[in-house]
C-alpha positions as CSV (number, residue, x, y, z in Angstrom):
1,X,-29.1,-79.8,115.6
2,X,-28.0,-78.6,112.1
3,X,-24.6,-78.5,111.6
4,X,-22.9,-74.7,111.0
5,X,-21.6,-73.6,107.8
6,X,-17.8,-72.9,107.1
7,X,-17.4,-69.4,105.7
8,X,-14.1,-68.3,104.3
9,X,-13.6,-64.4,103.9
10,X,-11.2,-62.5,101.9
11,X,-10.3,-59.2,100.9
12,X,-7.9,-56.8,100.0
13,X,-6.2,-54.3,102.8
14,X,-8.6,-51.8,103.0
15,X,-11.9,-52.9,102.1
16,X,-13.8,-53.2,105.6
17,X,-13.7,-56.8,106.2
18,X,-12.5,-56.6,109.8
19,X,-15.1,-54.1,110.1
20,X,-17.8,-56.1,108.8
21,X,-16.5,-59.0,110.6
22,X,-16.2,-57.1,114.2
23,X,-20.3,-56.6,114.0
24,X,-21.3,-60.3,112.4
25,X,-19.5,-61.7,115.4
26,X,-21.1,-60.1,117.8
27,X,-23.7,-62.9,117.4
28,X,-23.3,-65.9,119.5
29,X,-24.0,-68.3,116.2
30,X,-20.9,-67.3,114.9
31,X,-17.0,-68.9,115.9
32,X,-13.7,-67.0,114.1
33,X,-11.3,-69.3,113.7
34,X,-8.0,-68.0,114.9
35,X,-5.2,-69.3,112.7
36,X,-1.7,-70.6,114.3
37,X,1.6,-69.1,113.6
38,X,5.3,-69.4,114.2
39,X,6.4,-66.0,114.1
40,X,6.9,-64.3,118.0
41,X,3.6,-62.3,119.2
42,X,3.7,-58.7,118.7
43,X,3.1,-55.9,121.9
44,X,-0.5,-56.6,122.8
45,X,-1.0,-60.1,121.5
46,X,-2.5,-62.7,123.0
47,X,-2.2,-66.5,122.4
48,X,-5.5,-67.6,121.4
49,X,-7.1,-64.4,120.6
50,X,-4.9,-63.2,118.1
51,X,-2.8,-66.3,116.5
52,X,-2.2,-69.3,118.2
53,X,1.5,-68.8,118.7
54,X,3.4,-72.3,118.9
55,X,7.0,-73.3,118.3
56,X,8.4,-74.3,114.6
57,X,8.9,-78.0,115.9
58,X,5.2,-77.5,116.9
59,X,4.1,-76.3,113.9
60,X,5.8,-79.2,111.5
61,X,4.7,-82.1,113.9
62,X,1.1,-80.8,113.5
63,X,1.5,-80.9,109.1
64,X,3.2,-84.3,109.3
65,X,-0.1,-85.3,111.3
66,X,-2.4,-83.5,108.9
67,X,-3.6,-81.3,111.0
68,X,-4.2,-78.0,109.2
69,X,-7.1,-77.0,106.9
70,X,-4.6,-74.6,104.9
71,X,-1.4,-73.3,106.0
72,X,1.7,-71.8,104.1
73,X,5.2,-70.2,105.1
74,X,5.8,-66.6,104.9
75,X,8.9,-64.2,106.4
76,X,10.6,-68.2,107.5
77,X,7.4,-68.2,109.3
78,X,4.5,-70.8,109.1
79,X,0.9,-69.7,109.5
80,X,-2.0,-72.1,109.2
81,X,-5.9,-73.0,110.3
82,X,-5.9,-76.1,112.5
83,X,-8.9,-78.3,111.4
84,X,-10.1,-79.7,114.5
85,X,-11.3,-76.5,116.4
86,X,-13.3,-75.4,112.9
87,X,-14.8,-79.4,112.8
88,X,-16.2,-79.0,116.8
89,X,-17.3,-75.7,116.4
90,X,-19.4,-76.7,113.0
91,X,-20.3,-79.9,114.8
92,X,-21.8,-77.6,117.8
93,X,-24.0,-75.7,115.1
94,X,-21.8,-73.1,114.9
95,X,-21.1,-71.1,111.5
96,X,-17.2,-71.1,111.5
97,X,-15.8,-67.7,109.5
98,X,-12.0,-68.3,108.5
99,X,-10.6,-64.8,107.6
100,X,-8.3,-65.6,104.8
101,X,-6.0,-64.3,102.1
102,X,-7.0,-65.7,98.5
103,X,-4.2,-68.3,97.9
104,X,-5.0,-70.1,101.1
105,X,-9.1,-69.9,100.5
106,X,-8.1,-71.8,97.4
107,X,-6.2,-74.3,99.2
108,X,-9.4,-74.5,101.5
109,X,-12.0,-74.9,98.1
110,X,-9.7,-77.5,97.2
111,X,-10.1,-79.5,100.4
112,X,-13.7,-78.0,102.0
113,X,-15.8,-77.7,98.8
114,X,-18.7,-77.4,101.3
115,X,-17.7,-74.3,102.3
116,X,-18.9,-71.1,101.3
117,X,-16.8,-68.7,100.0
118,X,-17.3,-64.6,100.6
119,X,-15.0,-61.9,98.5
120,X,-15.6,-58.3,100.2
121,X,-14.6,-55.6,97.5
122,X,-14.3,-52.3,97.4
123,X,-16.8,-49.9,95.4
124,X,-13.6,-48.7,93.7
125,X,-9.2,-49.0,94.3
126,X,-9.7,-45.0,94.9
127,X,-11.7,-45.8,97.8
128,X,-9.1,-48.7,99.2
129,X,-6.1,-46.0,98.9
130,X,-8.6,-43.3,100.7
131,X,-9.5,-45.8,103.5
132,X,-5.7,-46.8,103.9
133,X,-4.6,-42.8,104.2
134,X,-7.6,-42.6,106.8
135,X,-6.2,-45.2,108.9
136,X,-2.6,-43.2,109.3
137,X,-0.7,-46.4,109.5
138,X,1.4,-47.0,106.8
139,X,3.6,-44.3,104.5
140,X,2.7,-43.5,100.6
141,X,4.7,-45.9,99.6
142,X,3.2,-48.7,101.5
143,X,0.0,-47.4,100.9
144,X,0.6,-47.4,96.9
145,X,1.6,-51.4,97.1
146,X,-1.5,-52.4,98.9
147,X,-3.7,-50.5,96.7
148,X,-1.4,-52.2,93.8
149,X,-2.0,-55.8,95.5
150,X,-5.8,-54.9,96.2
151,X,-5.6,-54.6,92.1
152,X,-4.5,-58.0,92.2
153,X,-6.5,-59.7,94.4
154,X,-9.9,-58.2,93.5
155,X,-8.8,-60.1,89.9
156,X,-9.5,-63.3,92.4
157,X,-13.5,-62.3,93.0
158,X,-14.5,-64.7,90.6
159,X,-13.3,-67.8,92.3
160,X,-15.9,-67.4,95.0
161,X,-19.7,-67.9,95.5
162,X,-20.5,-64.3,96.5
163,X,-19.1,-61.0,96.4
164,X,-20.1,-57.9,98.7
165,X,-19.2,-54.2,97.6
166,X,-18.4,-52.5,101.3
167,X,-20.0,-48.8,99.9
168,X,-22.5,-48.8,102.8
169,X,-21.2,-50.4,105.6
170,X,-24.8,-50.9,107.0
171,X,-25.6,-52.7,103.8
172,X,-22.5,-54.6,103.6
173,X,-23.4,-56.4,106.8
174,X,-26.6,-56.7,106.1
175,X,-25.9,-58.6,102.6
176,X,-23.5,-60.7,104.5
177,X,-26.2,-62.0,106.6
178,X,-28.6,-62.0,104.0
179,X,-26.1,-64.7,102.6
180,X,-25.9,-67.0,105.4
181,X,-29.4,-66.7,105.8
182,X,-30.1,-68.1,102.1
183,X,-27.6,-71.0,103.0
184,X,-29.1,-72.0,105.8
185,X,-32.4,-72.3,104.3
186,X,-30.9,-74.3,101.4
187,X,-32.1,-77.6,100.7
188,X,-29.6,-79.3,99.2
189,X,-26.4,-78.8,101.0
């Protein structure tokens, strides 16, 4: 049995990932790693869907043993990828996708360089701020600074192996699975 590839995803608020994501992993090849966190689940949470909700103590016994991939505090909370869950699904012949925000991908290329690393964009920052309006969920304001950080973080494209524009959402899956195909044809691993 080959073993599965590690795929690390990111992109800014707004630019279909979860969308894209929600169809690849309909397919039983696929394994979405859920990260761990600190902070208190949210109405409608579950542990192990969602985040893998553990205590602080928990958490910082887990980094002393190496444990985590990547992880990094935010809001006095920790949030992290445990390693051992993505190493037994890749064992199994799954392809592992870790749905990740740029600074911890890096921390990831750092430590993983077998990975593969995806960057879904946006065909343009007008049609980030029109897809965060159509979602209803956050005010102007918020809006405006996610559009401001997708700016930011689309600066980051460049530091990964492929890049999908998210115009067509049909072809946006498609090329995402046109991309795991190629590796898993590669030769040279």
């Amino acid at each position: 049995m080959q073993e599965g590839l590690l795929i690390v995803v990111s992109a800014p608020s707004g630019c279909g990932k979860g969308t894209i994501l929600g169809q690849i992993l309909k397919d039983e090849k696929y394994y979405y790693s859920v990260s761990a966190t600190t902070r208190t689940p949210r109405k409608g949470e579950i542990d192990g869907v969602h985040y893998r909700f553990m205590r602080h103590e928990e958490f910082e016994t887990l980094i002393a043993e190496n444990a985590f991939l990547e992880y990094a505090s935010y809001c006095d909370n920790y949030y992290g990828t445990l390693e051992k869950p993505i190493d037994d699904a890749l064992t199994e012949g799954k392809h592992v996708i870790l749905e990740i925000e740029v600074k911890g991908a890096m921390q990831i290329r750092e430590s993983r360089p077998d990975a593969k690393f995806i960057f879904i964009a946006p065909p343009s920052l007008e049609t980030v701020r029109q897809r965060l309006i159509l979602r209803g969920t956050e005010s102007e304001d918020v809006i405006a600074k996610r559009v401001e950080q997708a700016a930011a973080e689309l600066q980051c494209k460049n530091m990964y192996d492929y890049c999908i524009i998210n115009d067509v959402l049909e072809d946006a899956i498609a090329d995402f699975r046109s991309i795991v195909r190629a590796e898993e044809l590669k030769i040279n691993q």
